[in-house]
C-alpha positions as CSV (number, residue, x, y, z in Angstrom):
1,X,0.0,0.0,0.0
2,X,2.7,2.5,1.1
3,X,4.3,1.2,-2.4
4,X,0.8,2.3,-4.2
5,X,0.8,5.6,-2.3
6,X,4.3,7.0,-3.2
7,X,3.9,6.5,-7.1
8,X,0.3,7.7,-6.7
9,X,1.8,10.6,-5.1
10,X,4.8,10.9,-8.1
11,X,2.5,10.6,-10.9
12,X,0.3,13.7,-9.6
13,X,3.6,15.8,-9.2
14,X,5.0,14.6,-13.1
15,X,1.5,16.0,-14.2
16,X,1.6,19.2,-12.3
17,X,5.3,19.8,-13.2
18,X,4.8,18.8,-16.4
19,X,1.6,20.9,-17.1
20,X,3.9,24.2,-15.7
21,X,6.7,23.1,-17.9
22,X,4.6,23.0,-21.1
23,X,2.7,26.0,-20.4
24,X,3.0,27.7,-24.2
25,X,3.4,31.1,-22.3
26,X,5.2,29.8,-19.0
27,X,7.8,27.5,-21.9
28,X,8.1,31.1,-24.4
29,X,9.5,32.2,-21.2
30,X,12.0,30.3,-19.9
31,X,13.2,29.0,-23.5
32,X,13.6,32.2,-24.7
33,X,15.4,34.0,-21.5
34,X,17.7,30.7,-21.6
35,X,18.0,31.3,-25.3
36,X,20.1,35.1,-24.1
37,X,22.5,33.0,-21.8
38,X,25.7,33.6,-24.0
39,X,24.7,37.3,-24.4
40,X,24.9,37.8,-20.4
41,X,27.0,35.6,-19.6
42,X,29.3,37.5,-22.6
43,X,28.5,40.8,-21.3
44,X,28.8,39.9,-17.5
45,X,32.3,39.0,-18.2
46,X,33.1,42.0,-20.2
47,X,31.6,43.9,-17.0
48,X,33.9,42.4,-14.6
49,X,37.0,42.6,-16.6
50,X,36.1,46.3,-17.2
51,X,35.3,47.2,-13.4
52,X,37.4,44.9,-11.8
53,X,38.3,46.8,-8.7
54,X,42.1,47.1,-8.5
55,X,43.4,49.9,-8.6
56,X,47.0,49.2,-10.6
57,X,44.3,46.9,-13.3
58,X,41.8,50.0,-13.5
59,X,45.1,52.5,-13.9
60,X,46.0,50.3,-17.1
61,X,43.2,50.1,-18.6
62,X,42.5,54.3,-18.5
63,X,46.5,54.9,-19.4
64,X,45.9,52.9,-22.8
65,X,42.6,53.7,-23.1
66,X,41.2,50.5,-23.2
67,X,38.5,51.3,-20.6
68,X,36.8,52.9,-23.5
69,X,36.2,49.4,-25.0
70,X,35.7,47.2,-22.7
71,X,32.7,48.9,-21.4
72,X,31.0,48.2,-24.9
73,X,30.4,45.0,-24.8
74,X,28.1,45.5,-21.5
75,X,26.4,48.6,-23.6
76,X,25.2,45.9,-26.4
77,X,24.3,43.2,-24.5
78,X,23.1,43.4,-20.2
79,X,21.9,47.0,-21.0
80,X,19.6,46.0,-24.4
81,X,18.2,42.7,-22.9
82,X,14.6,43.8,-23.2
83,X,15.1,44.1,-27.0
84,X,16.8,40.8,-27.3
85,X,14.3,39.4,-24.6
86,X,11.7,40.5,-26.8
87,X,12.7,38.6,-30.1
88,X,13.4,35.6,-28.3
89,X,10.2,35.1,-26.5
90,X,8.1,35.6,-29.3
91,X,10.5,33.4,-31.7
92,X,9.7,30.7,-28.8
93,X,5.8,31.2,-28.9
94,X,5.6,31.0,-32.7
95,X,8.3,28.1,-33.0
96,X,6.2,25.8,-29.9
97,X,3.1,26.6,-32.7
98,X,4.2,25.6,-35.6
99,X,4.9,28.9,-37.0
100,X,8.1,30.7,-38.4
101,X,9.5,32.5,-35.5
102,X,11.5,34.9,-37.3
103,X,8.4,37.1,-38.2
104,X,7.1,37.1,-34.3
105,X,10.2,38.3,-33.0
106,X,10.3,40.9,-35.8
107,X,6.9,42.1,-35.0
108,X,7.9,42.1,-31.0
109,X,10.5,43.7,-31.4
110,X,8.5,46.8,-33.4
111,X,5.9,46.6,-31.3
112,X,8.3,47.1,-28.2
113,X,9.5,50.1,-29.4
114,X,6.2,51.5,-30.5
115,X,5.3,51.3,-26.5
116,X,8.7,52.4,-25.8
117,X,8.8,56.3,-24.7
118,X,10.7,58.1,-27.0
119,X,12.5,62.0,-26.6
120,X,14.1,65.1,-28.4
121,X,17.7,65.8,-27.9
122,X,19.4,69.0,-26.3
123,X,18.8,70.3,-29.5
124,X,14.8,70.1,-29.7
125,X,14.6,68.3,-33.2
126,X,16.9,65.3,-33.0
127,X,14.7,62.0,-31.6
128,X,16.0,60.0,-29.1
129,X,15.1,56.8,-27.2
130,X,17.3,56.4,-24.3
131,X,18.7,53.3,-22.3
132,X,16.3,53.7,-19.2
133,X,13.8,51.0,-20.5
134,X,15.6,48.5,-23.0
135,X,17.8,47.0,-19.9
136,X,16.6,45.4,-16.6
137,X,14.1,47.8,-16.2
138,X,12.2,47.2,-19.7
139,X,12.1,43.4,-19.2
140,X,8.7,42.8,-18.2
141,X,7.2,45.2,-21.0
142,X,8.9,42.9,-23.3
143,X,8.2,39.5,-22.0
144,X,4.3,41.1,-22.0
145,X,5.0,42.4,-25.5
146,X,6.7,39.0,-26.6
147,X,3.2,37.0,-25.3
148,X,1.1,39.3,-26.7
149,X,2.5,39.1,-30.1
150,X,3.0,35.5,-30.1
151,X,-0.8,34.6,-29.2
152,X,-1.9,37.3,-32.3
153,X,0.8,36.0,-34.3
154,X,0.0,32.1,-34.6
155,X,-3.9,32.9,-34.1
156,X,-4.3,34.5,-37.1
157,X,-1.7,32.3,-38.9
158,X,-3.6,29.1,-37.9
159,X,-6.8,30.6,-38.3
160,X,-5.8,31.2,-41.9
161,X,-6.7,35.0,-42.0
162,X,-4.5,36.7,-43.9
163,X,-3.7,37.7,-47.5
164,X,-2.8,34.2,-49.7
165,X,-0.9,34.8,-52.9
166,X,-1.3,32.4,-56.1
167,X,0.8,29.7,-56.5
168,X,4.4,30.3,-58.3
169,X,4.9,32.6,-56.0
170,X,8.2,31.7,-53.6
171,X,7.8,30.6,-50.1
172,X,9.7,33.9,-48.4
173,X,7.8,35.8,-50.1
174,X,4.6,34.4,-49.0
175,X,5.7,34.0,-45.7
176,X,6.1,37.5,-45.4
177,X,2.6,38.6,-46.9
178,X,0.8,36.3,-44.5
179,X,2.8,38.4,-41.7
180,X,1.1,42.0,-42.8
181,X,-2.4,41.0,-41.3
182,X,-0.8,40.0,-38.1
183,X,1.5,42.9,-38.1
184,X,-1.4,45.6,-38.6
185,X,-3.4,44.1,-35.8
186,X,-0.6,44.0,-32.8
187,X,1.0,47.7,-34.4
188,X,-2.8,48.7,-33.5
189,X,-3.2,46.8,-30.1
190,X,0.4,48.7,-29.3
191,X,-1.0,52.4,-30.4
192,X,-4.0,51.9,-28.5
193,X,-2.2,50.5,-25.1
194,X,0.3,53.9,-25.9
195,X,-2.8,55.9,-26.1
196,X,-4.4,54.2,-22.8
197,X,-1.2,54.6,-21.2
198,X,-0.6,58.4,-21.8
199,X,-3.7,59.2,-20.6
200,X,-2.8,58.0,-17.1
201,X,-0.6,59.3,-14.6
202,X,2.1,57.0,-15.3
203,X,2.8,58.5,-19.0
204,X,3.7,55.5,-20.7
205,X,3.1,51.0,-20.0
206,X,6.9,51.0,-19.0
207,X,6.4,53.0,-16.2
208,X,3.0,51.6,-15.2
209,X,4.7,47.9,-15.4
210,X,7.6,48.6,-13.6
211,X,5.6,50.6,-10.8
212,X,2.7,48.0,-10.8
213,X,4.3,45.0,-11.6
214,X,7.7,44.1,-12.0
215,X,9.0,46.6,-8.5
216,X,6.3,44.4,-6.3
217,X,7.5,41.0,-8.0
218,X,11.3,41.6,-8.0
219,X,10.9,42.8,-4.4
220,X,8.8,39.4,-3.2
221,X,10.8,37.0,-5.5
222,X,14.3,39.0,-3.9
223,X,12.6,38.2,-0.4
224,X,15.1,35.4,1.4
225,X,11.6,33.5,2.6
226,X,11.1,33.0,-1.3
227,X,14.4,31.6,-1.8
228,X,13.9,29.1,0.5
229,X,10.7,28.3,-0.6
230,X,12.2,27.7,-3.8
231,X,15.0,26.0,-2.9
232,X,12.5,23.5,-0.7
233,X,10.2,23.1,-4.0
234,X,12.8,22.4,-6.4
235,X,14.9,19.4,-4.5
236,X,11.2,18.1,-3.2
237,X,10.6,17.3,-7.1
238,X,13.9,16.0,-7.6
239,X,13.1,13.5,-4.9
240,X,10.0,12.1,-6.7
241,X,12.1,12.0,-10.4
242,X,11.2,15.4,-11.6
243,X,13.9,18.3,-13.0
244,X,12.6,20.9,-9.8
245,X,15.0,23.4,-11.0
246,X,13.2,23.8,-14.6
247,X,10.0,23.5,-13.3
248,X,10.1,26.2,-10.7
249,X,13.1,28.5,-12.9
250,X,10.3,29.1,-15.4
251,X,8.5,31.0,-13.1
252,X,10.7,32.8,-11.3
253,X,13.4,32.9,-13.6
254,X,12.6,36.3,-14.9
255,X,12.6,37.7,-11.2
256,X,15.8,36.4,-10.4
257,X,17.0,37.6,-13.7
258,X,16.3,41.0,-13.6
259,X,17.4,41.3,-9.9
260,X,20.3,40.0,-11.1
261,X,20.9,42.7,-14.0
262,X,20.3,45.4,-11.2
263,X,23.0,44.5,-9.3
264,X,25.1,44.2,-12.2
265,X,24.2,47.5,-13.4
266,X,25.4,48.6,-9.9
267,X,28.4,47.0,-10.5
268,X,29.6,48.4,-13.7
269,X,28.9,51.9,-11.8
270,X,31.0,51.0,-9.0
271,X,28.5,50.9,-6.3
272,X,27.8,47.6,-4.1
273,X,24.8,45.8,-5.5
274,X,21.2,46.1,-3.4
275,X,19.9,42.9,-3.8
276,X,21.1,39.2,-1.9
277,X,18.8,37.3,-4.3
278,X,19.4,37.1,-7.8
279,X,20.1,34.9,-10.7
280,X,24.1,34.1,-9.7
281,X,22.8,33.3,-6.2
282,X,21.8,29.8,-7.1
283,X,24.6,28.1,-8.6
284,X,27.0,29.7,-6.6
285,X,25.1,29.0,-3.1
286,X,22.4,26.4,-3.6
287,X,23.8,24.2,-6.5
288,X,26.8,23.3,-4.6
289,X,27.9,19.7,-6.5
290,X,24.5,19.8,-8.7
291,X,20.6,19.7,-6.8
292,X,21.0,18.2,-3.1
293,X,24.1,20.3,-2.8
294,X,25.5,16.7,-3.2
295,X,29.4,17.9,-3.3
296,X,30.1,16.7,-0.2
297,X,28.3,13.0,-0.4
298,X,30.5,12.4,-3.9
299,X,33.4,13.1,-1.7
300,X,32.6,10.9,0.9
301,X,32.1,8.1,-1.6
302,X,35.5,8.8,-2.2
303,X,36.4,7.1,0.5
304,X,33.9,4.5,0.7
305,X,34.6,1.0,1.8
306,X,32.1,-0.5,-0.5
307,X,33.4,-0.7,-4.5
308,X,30.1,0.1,-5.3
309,X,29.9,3.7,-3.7
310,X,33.8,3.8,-4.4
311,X,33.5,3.9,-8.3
312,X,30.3,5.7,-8.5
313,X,32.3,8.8,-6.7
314,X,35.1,8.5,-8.8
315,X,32.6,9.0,-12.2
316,X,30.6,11.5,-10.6
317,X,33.5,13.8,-8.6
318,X,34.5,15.8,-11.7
319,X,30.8,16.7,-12.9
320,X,29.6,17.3,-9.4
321,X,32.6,19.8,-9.5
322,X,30.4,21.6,-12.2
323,X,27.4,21.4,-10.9
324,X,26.3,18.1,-12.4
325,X,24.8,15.2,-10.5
326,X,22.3,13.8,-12.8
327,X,24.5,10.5,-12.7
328,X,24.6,10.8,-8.8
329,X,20.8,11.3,-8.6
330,X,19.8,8.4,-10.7
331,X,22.9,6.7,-10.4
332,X,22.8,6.6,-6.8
333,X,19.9,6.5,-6.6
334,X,18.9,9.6,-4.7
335,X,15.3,9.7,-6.4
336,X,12.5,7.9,-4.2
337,X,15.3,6.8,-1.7
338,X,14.0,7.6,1.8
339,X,17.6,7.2,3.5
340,X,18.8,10.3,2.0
341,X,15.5,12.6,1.7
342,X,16.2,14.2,4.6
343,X,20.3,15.3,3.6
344,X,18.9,16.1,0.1
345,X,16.4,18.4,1.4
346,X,18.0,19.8,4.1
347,X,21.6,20.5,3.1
348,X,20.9,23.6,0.2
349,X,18.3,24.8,2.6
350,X,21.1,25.0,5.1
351,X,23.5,26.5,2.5
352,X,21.4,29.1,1.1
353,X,19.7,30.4,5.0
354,X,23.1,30.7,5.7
355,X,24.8,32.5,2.3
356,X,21.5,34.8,3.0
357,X,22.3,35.2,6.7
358,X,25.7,36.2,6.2
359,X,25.2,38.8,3.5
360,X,22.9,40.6,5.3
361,X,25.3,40.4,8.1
362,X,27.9,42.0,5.6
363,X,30.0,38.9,5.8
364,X,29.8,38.3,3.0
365,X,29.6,41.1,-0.4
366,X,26.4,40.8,-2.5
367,X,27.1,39.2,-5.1
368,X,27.7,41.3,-8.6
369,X,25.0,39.6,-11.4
370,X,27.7,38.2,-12.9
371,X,25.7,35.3,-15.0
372,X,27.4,32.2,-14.1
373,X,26.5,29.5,-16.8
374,X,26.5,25.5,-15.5
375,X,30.1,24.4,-16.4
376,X,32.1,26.9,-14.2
377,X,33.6,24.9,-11.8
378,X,32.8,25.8,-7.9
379,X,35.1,28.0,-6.2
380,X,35.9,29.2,-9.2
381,X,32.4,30.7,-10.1
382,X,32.3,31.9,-6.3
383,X,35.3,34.6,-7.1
384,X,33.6,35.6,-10.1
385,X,30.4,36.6,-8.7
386,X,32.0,37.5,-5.0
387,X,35.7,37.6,-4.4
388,X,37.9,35.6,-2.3
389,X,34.9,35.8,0.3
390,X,32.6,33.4,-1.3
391,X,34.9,31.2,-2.2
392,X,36.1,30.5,0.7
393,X,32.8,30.7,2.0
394,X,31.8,27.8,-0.9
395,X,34.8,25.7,1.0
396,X,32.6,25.6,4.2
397,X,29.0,24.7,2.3
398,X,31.4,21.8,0.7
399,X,32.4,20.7,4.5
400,X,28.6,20.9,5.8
401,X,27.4,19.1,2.6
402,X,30.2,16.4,3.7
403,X,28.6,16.6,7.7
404,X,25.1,16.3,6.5
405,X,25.3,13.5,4.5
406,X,28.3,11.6,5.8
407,X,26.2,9.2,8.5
408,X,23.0,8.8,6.3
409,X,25.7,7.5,3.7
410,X,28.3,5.6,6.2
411,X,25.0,3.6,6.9
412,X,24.7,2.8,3.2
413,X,27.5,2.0,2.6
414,X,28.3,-0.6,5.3
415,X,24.8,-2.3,4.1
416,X,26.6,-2.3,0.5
417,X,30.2,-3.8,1.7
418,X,28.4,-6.5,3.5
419,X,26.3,-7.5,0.1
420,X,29.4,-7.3,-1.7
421,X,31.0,-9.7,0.9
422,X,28.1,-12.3,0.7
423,X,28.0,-11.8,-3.3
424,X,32.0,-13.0,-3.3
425,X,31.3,-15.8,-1.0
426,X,28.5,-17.1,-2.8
427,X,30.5,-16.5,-5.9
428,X,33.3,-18.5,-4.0
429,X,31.0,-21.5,-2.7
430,X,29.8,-21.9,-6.5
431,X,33.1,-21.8,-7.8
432,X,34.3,-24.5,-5.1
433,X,31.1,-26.2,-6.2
434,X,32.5,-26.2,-9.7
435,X,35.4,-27.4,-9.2
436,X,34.5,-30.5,-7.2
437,X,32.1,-31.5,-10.0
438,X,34.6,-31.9,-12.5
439,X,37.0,-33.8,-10.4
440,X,36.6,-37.8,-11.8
441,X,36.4,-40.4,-9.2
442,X,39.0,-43.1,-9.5
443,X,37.8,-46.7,-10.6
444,X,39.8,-50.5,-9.6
């Protein structure tokens, strides 16, 4: 019955999980803010090398004049992510529909800038649009924008109204005619929402999404109680066989983002960043060996008696190093295994309490929005996001993760020593067996 229960149990989750997951406007989302990870990650690394703060470095780079190029690279990519955002959002929506993305993000990326406030120069004749709302700040107009677009987009395409063209005439072409009808109605839906908007107080839908919106949702998904609610979700679906982190990233993935780009922006001003949560926060304090924050149990395998336990650390050491453990939580298995629920659970809620504690303690600095993609290695991903604190700060979450799971594995891995030592006696009696059966008795 308790057998019955527990898949019962893991089937409902799988559906729920999967049902967020596939979400057409939940999926647009996350696939296309994961689609802009070498953009940040490019222009986060631009941004530390050009405000890396030390002093002889920053001296170099202003004597040669270098400074005035490597602050490009963040001007192109962290500061336009709401027109790239844009594009790539809508490209997802059409693409999950059946429908050429290309001409979405095209027509999100107009109708973003038809909503976008635009200025005169100095001058009183020359039009402007500034920087203020195609960064951080512009993001949730654009992932709005992006939806909105993308549900006109493939409606009309799969409803079939728009303008056909006789045959012979090449596919681009066509393609591009049976955009105009879907163009005209989202370029009116944007005039009318620019007209709506400047009748208001707020002046414009940047300011009225940012004041209404995105400022009350950045400051409850920055809160450190919705971390660790998070964190909690996330490894409870590992435990039952489903990827938590996708599932619960695609909803709070554009919070954590743009919290992220804030401090960032801070960064590259030389000014400490304002916000402890934010998309570096989780690899760099939560994902500490992969989900689980399982580091510390691959290293105790290490130096298991079992072979078992013994090879299985030695495969998985080097990926867990990058934040890797699939191998580990199958392999193991750490999925639907009761013995270790409560290490798995427990250890990156300890982690991240604590990373939260001690920056708001000023122990530790908050860490600069530099994007740090899976693959950078732990420590190493610490200094980037941190310093010298955090990394040796990630050294301590690796000796908890070790305390924590240490005696739920020790257990394990006697139980697994003492199976191996019956399987080689058995092995041994049959071989004796064997042996004695092809001895010939002697006749007179």
């Amino acid at each position: 019955m308790a057998v019955s229960s527990e898949s019962t149990w893991r089937v409902k989750i799988q559906r729920i999980s999967t049902k967020i997951q596939k979400n057409p406007y939940i999926s647009a989302i996350s696939n296309g803010l994961m689609a802009l990870m070498p953009i940040l990650i490019l222009g986060a690394i631009f941004s530390l090398l050009n405000a890396l703060q030390l002093q002889p470095y920053q001296h170099f780079l202003e004597s040669t004049g270098l400074k005035n190029y490597t602050s490009v690279p963040a001007t192109v990519t962290t500061d336009l992510i709401a027109l790239y955002a844009v594009f790539s959002i809508a490209y997802n929506f059409a693409q999950q529909h059946k429908q050429q993305g290309f001409s979405a993000g095209i027509l999100a990326l107009m109708s973003f800038w038809l909503v976008t406030p635009k200025g005169l120069l100095e001058d009183g004749a020359t039009k402007a649009i500034g920087y203020s709302w195609l960064g951080a700040k512009g993001l949730f107009v654009a992932i709005i924008v992006a939806l909105i677009v993308g549900k006109v987009y493939t409606t009309v395409l799969e409803k079939k109204f728009y303008i056909k063209m006789p045959k012979g005439v090449p596919p681009t072409v066509e393609k591009s005619f049976a955009a105009l009808t879907p163009g005209f109605i989202v370029a009116f839906i944007m005039l009318i929402l620019t007209a709506i908007f400047a009748a208001t107080p707020f002046g414009n839908m940047h300011d009225f999404v940012f004041s209404t919106i995105q400022v009350p949702l950045t400051s409850l998904g920055g809160t450190w109680w919705a971390m660790i609610i998070c964190v909690f979700v996330i490894h409870l679906l590992w435990f039952f066989g489903v990827h938590g982190t996708l599932v619960v990233y695609s909803v709070v993935g554009p919070i954590w983002v743009a919290l992220g780009l804030e401090n960032l922006a801070a960064y590259q001003a030389g000014v400490p960043g304002t916000h402890i949560i934010g998309s570096p926060f989780f690899p760099v304090y939560v994902l500490v060996g992969g989900a689980g924050a399982t580091l510390g149990l691959v290293i105790a395998m290490l130096f298991a008696k079992s072979k078992r336990y013994k090879t299985l650390g030695r495969l998985a050491f080097v990926p867990s190093l990058i934040g890797v453990n699939e191998p580990l939580i199958f392999g193991m298995p750490l999925v639907l295994n009761i013995r270790f629920l409560i290490p798995f659970i427990l250890t990156p809620l300890i982690t991240s309490g604590t990373a939260i504690l001690l920056t708001s303690l000023g122990i530790l600095p908050v860490l600069n929005g530099v994007q740090v993609p899976l693959g950078i290695p732990i420590l190493f991903n610490g200094w980037m996001t941190g310093g010298w604190r955090v990394s040796v700060f990630q050294l301590l979450l690796i000796a908890a993760s070790c305390a924590m799971y240490y005696p739920f594995f020790k257990k394990a891995d006697a139980e697994a020593l003492a199976q191996e030592i019956e399987a080689e006696r058995k092995e041994a009696s049959v071989g004796e067996q064997v042996e004695n059966s092809r001895e010939v008795p002697s006749h007179a």
